[in-house]
C-alpha positions, -999 to 999 in steps of 0.1 A, spaced: 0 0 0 12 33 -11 26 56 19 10 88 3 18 107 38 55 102 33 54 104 -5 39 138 -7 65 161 13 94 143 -18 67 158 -47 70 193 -36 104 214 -25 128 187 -12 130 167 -48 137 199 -66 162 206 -38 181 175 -46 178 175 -86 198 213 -83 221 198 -58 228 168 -87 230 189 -115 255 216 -99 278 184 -88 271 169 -125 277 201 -140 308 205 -122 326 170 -130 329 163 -160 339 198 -182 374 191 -172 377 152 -184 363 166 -217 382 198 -224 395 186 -259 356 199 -266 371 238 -268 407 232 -264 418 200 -285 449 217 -305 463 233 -276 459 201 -257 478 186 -280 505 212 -281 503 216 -241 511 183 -235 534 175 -265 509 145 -280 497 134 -309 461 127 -318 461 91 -318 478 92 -283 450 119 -273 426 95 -284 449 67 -261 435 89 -232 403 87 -238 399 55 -247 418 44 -213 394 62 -193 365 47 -213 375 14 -209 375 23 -167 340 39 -174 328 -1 -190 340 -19 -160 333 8 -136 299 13 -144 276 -18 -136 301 -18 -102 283 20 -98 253 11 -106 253 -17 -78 274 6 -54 240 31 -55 220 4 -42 239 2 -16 260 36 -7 243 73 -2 246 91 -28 255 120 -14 285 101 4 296 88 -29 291 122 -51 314 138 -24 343 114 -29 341 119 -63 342 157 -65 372 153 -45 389 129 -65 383 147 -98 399 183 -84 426 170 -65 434 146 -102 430 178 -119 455 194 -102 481 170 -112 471 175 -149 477 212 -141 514 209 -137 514 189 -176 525 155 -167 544 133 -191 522 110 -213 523 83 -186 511 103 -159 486 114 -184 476 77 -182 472 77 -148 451 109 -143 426 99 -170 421 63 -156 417 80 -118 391 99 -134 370 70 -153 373 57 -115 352 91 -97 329 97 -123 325 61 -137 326 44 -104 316 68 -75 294 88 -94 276 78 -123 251 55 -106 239 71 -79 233 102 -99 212 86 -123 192 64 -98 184 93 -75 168 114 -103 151 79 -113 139 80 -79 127 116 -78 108 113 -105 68 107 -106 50 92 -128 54 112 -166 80 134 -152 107 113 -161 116 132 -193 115 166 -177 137 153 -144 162 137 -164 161 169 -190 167 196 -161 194 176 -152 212 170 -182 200 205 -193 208 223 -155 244 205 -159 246 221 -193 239 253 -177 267 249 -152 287 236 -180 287 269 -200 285 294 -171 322 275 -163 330 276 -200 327 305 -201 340 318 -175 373 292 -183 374 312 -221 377 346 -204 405 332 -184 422 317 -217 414 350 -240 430 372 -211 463 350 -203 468 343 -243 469 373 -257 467 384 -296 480 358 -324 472 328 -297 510 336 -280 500 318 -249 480 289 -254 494 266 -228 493 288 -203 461 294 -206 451 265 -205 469 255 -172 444 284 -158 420 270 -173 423 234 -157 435 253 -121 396 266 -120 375 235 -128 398 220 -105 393 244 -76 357 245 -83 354 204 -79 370 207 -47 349 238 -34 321 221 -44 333 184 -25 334 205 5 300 215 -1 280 187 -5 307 170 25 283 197 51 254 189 35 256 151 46 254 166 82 219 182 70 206 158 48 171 145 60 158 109 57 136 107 29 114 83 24 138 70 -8 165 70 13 148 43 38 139 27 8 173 21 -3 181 4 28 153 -22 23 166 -27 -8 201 -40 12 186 -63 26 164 -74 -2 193 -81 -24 202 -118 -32 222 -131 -61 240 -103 -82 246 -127 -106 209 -138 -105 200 -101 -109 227 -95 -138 206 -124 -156 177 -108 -149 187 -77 -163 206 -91 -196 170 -115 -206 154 -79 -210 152 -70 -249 144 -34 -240 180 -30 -217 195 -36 -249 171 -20 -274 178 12 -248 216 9 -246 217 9 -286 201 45 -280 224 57 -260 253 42 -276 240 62 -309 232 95 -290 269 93 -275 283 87 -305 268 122 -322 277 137 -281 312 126 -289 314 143 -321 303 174 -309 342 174 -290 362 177 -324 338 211 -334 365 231 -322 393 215 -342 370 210 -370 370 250 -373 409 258 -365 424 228 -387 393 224 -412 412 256 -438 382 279 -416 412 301 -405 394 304 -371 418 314 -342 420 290 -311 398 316 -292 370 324 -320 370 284 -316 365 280 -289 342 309 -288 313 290 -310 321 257 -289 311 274 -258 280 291 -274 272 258 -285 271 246 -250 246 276 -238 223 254 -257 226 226 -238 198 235 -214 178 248 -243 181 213 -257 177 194 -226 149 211 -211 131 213 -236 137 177 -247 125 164 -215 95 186 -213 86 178 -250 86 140 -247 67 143 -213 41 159 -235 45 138 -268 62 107 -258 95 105 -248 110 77 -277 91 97 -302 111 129 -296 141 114 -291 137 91 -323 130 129 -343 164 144 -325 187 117 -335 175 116 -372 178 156 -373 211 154 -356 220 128 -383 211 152 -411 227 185 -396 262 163 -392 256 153 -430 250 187 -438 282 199 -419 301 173 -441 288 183 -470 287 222 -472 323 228 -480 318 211 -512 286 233 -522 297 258 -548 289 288 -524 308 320 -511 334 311 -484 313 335 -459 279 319 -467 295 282 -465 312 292 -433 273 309 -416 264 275 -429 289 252 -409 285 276 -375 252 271 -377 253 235 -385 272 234 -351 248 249 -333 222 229 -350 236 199 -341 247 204 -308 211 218 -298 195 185 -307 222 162 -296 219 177 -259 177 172 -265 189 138 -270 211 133 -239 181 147 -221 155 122 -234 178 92 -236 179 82 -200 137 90 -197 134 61 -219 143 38 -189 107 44 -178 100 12 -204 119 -11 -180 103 -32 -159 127 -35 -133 122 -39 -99 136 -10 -72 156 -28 -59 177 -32 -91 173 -3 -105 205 5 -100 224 -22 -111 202 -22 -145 209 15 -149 251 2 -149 243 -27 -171 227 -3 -193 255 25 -190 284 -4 -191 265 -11 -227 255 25 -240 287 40 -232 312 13 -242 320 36 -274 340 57 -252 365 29 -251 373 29 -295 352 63 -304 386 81 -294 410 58 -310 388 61 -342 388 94 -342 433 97 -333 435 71 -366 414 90 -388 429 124 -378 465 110 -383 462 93 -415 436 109 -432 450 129 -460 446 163 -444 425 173 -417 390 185 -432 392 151 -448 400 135 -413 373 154 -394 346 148 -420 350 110 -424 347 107 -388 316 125 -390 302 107 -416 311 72 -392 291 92 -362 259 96 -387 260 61 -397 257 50 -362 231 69 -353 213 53 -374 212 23 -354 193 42 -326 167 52 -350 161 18 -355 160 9 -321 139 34 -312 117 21 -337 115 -10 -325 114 2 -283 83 24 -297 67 -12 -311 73 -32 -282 61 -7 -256 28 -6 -280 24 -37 -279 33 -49 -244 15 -15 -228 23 -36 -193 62 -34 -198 62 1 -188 74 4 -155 55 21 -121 59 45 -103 80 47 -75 60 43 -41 69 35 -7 57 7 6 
């Protein structure tokens, strides 16, 4: 029987407390493992690498995200969240720090794999299972769109705040990129840590929520992981959904080589007019999510998200495709800024949606968790090859336009493959009405 006296008080303020206590940690925590978004070439030049061994980087750190992330999801059945998104805040400053004094390539190793450990491992789950748990009934899309859209807001208020810092310390005709950067790196840092010791006094002041008691149960509850795991993998729609996601990462991911796209593409865009678009691209990340979420709370959340991945196909196509239109070099460069935009504005509607999808499951509280790792050990495994794709292609491709737009047109391909799935999610949920999952309630 539904506890409606202790559900009600987690409808109102105290759930819309927490989801702006997530998305400022969530907004904070991942700009700075991602900086080759704005600042790819003078990451390369700051740390004396080569593309395929920036893409070595990522792909190490991808490869601790896949084995760190059904761990997470099983650690936020069992760990507060709060507890775990403090260590984590911690861990990524104090890491960033390190990478502020430009390590060799070996430390580099080391940094980027401590980092798939506090965001992969510590983080990631409970994040994603507290909003799950948040949400109401239909508000699943919105919840999970203010969060991915709030973190986008937090994003680009640090953005740009970080391209101020880098305009100011390099100075006309880019004469000092790498310092820059190091400023750059010493505030996200600073910021994680600032914000660790935030959320580290809000444990002290954290009321017991009915969710919270509910996690607890769900301790004891807990049998066979590898029973569960089972469980989990016999469900065509955790597959169907991490196909999704793998697409939508895959057009997220190319969204990071915008910037060198317009510096090495023959644009003749400086490192900061670069990385100027990139950051007003990320201003439209709560545009996207919000609005994503809201939309497909409204409409249906697979249907939105099915009509943002195939637009965000087309406007990549497009962005391949408009050099070679017999057009004035200032119309065919509006064209590719806007294309940017374009694309990034429905690839963040995408991030926002994909996650509310999870609704479909018909998983039981108690695993929650541990389905949303399975699903994110699945959905985000690209971030183990997507880099070392993208280092070959840049490094052998005949010149770099070529480089960027065959990787593009890979990224386009594959989203096709979420299309189809969401095609198919859309059929089985029509048919099967029951496997959409309940609300939670409190027992």
């Amino acid at each position: 029987m539904e506890n409606t006296a202790n559900k009600e008080p987690v409808k109102n303020s105290s759930r819309y407390m927490q989801i702006l206590l997530l998305t400022a940690a969530g907004g904070a925590i991942y700009p700075m493992l991602y900086l080759r978004q704005i600042y790819q070439d003078t990451m390369i030049q700051a740390f004396n690498i080569t593309h395929v061994q920036l893409g070595e980087l990522y792909s190490v750190m991808g490869l601790l995200f896949f084995i760190c992330y059904t761990p997470s999801g099983w650690l936020a059945d069992k760990i507060k969240p709060m507890k775990l998104i403090t260590i984590s805040l911690l861990g990524t400053g104090l890491l960033g720090l390190w990478y502020s004094t430009l390590p060799s390539y070996t430390a580099l190793l080391i940094i980027f794999s401590g980092w798939g450990v506090t965001t992969g491992l510590t983080f990631w789950g409970a994040v994603m299972k507290r909003i799950k748990l948040l949400a109401s009934k239909n508000e699943a899309g919105r919840f999970y769109g203010i969060y991915d859209g709030g973190r986008g807001l937090v994003e680009s208020i640090l953005a740009s705040i970080a391209l101020y810092i880098f305009s100011v310390t390099v100075g006309p005709n880019d004469a000092n990129v790498v310092q820059g950067l190091v400023y750059v790196i010493h505030m996200y840092s600073w910021f994680c840590i600032l914000l660790a010791a935030v959320c580290f006094i809000c444990i002290y002041f954290e009321n017991q929520q009915p969710e919270v008691k509910e996690e607890k149960q769900a301790k004891v509850n807990n049998k066979s992981l590898l029973k569960d795991l089972g469980f989990i993998l016999r469900q065509p729609e955790v597959w169907l959904i991490a196909i999704i996601i793998s697409s939508g990462y895959h057009l997220f991911w190319s969204t990071y080589s915008f910037s060198g796209y317009l510096q090495s593409g023959g644009w003749g865009f400086t490192a900061v007019m670069a990385g100027t678009i990139t950051t007003i691209k990320l201003w439209l990340r709560p545009v996207g999510g919000v609005g994503g979420g809201f939309l497909g709370d409204k409409f249906g959340n697979i249907k939105i998200l099915t009509y943002a991945l195939t637009l965000s196909a087309l406007g990549l196509a497009g962005l391949i495709c408009i050099p070679s239109v017999n057009l004035p070099p200032s119309v065919v460069v509006g064209f590719c800024i806007f294309f940017i935009l374009f694309v990034g504005l429905l690839t963040y509607a995408v991030r926002g949606l994909y996650w509310a999808i999870i609704e479909n499951l018909k998983v039981p509280e108690s695993k929650l968790g541990l389905a949303i790792g399975v699903i994110s050990a699945i959905g985000y495994c690209p971030d183990i090859f997507i880099p070392l794709i993208n280092g070959y292609i840049m490094d052998y491709a005949p010149d770099q336009k070529t480089g960027y737009q065959l990787y593009f047109g890979y990224t386009v391909v594959m989203a096709c493959f979420g299309i189809v799935a969401c095609y198919i999610l859309k059929r089985r949920v029509s048919v099967q009405p029951t496997l959409v999952a309940k609300p939670v309630t409190v027992e």
